[in-house]
C-alpha positions in Angstrom: -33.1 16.1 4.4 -29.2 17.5 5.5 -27.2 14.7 6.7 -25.6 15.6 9.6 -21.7 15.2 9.2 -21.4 14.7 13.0 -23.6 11.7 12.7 -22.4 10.1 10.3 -19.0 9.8 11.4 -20.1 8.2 15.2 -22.3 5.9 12.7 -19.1 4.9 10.8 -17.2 4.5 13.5 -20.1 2.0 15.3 -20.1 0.1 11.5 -16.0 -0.2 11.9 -15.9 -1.6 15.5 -19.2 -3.5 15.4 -19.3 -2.2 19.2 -20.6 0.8 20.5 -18.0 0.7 23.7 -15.1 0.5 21.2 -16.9 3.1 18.9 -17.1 5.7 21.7 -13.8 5.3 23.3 -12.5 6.2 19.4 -14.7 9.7 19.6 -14.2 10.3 22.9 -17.9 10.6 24.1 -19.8 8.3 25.9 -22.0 5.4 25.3 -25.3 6.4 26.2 -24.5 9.6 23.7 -23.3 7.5 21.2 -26.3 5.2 20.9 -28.9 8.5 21.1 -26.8 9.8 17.6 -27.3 6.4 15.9 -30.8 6.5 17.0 -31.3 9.6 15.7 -29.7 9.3 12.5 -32.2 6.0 11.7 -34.9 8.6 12.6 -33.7 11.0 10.3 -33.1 8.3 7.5 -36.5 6.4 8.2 -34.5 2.8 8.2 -32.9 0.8 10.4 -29.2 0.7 10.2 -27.7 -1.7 13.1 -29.5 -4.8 14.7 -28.1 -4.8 18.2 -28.0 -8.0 20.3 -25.7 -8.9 23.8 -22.9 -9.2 22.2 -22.2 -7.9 18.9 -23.6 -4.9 16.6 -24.6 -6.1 12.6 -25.5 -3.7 9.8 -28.6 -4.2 7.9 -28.7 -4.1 4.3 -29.0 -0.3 4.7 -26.0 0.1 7.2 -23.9 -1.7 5.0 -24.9 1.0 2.1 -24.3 3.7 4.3 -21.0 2.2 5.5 -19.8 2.3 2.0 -21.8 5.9 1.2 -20.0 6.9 4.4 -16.2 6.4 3.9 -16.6 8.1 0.5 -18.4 11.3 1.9 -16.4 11.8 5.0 -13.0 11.0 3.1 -14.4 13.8 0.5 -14.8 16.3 3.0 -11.3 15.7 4.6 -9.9 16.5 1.5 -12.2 19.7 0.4 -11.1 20.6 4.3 -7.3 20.0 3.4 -7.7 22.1 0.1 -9.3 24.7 1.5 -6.4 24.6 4.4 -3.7 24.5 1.1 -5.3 27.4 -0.4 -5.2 29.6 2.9 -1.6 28.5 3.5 -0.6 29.1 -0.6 0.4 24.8 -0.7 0.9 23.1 -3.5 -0.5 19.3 -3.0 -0.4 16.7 -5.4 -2.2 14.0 -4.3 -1.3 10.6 -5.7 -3.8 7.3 -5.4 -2.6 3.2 -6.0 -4.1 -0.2 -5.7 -2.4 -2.7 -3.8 0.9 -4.0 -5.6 1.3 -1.0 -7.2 4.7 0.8 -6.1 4.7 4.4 -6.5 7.9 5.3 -4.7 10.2 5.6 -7.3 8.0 8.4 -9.4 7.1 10.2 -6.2 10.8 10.9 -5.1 11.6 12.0 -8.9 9.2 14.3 -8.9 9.9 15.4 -5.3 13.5 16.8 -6.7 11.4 18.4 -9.6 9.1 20.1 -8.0 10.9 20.5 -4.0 7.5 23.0 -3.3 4.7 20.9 -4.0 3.7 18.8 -1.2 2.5 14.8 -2.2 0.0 12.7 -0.5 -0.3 8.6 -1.3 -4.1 7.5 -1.1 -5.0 3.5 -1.5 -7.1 2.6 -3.9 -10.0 0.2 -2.7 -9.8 -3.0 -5.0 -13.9 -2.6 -5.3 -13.9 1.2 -6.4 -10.5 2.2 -7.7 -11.6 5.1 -9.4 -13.4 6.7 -6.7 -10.4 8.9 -5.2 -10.1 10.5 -8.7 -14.1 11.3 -8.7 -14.5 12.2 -5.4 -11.7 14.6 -5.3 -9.4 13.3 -3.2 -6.7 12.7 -5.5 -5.3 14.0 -8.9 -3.7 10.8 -10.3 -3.9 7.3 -9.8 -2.5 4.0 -10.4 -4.9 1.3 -11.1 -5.6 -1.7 -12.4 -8.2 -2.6 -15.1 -11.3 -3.3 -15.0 -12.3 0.0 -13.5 -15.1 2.6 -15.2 -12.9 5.2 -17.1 -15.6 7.4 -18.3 -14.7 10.7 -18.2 -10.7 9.7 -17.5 -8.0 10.0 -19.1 -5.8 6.5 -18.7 -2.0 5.9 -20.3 -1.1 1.9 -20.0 1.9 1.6 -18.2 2.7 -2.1 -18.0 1.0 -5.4 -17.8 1.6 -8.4 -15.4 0.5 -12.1 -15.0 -2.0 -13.1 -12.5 -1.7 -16.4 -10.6 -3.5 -18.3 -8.5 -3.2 -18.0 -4.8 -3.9 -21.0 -2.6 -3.7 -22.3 0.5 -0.5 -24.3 0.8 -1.7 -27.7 1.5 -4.0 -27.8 -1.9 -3.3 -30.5 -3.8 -2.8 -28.1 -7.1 -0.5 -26.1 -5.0 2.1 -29.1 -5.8 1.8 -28.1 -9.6 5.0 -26.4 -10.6 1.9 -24.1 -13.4 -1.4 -24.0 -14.0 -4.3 -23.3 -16.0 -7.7 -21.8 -16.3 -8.9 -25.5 -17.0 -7.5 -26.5 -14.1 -9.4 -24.4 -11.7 -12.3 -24.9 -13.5 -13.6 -26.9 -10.3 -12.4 -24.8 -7.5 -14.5 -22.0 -5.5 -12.9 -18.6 -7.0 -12.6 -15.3 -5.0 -12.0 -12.9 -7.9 -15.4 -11.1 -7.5 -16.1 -9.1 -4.4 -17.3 -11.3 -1.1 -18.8 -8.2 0.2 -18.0 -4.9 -1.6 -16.3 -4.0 1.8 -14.0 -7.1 1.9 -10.6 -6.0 2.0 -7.0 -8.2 0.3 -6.4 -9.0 3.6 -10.1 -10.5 4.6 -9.5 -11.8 1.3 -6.3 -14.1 1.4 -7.5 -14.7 5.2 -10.5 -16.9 3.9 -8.5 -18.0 1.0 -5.7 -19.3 3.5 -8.7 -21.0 5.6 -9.5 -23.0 2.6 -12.9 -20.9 1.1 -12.0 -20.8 -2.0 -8.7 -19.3 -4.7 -7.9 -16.2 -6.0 -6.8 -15.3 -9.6 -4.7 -11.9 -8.4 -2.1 -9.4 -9.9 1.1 -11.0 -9.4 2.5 -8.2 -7.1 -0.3 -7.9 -5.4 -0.2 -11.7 -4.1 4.0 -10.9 -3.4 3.0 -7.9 -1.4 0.8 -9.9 0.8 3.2 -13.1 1.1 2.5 -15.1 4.2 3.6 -18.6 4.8 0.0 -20.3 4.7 -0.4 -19.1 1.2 1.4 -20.1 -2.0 1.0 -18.8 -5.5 1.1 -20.5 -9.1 1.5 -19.0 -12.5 -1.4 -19.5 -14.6 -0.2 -19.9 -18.2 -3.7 -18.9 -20.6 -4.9 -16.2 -17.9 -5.5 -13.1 -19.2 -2.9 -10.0 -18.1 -3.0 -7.8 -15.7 -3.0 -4.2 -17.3 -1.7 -0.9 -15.0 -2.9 2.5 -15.9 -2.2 6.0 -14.9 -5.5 7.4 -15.0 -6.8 11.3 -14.4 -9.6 13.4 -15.0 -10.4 14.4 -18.4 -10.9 17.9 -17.3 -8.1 17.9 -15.0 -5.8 16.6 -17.8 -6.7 19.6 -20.4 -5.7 22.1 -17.6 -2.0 23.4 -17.9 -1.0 22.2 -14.9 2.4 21.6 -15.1 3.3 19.7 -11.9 0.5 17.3 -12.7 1.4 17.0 -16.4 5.2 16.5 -14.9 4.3 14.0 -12.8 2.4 11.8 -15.6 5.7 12.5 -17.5 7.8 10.9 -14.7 5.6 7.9 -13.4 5.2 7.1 -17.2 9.1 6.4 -17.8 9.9 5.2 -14.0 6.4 3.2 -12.9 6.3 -0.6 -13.5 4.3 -3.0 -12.0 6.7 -5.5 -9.6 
């Protein structure tokens, strides 16, 4: 079957509000339109997507797969649409993806007095799926953090950095000046995904609510510093390693404001 791109974005847009009211003030259409489209995408798909009730709108295990297949596809398309734009107009874009923590500034202005006619865009990396910008075209480099799937990239280490434990800060280890894995060795831990939709902020909300701690990137816990939350540096933890990372295929291309551009974020890029 085509999926219909129309569809899909009302569906994602009823998966991001949970509402159908909210959901079709965002497109602009009504609510009895809205609900038809979601209707007639489960008929298209065979599945049910959303349980409704009174109040609130829930994703079955199918809706939350489409949710995720969804933001990839329709962020895809905005950038084939961009391109295709770029080409029309004779722009030059380089488009630049980062996980959280990551600072990118620094490398972007550098190359902005470089190369004054190529145009950059910043993309974030999702923390469950940071390679996916680079695979799905919406990006030509990225700044991650291991572990991610490099098959078929090309990665050059730029730095490493401690993690430490973030906690609320009334927990009792949250009086240790250090720590270590031992010492966490009875506590809930956050590291692997809640939900692969979870975001850093969901994240440290539950962790500040007292469901669990997260082992995290140092600057990743100082760019989300709030005062509930406190972090301590784990002393046998393994490093965090940061990577510039691009397609293979894109890499053997002479592309000189890409290749210039790896050349500058490789001597200016350091993890905080």
């Amino acid at each position: 079957m085509d999926l219909d791109l129309r569809k899909l974005r009302y569906f994602a847009a009823v998966a991001e509000h949970r509402h159908f009211g909210r959901a079709a003030e965002q497109l602009y259409i009504t609510q009895p339109v809205l609900s038809r489209q979601i209707r007639s995408i489960e008929q298209e798909l065979e599945c049910t997507l959303l349980v409704r009730t009174t109040r609130s709108v829930e994703l079955t295990p199918a809706g939350r797969q489409l949710q995720e297949e969804a933001r990839g596809i329709l962020a895809a398309v905005a950038a084939a649409v961009q391109r295709v734009h770029d080409a029309d107009r004779g722009t030059r874009r380089l488009v630049v993806a980062f996980s959280p923590g990551l600072h990118v500034s620094e490398a972007i202005r550098a190359f902005a007095l470089r190369h004054p006619d190529v145009e950059t865009d910043l993309v974030p990396a999702r923390w469950w799926e940071q390679d996916a910008p680079l695979r799905d075209g919406r990006c030509q480099v990225a700044y991650l953090r291991r572990p991610f799937d490099d098959s078929g990239l090309r990665t050059i280490a730029i730095g490493h950095e401690p993690r430490v434990a973030c906690l609320p800060a009334g927990h009792p280890l949250a009086a240790r000046a250090e720590l270590t894995t031992a010492d966490l060795a009875g506590e809930r831990m956050l590291d692997a995904p809640i939900r692969r939709t979870a975001s850093l902020e969901e994240k440290f909300e539950l962790i500040a609510s007292g469901h669990g701690i997260g082992l995290l990137p140092l600057s990743v816990v100082r760019s989300y510093a709030r005062p509930d939350l406190v972090h301590r540096t784990v002393t046998d933890a393994p490093a965090a390693e940061a990577c510039l990372a691009v397609l293979a295929d894109l890499a053997d291309r002479r592309d000189k404001p890409l290749r210039d551009f790896l050349e500058i974020a490789t001597a200016t890029l350091r993890p905080a």
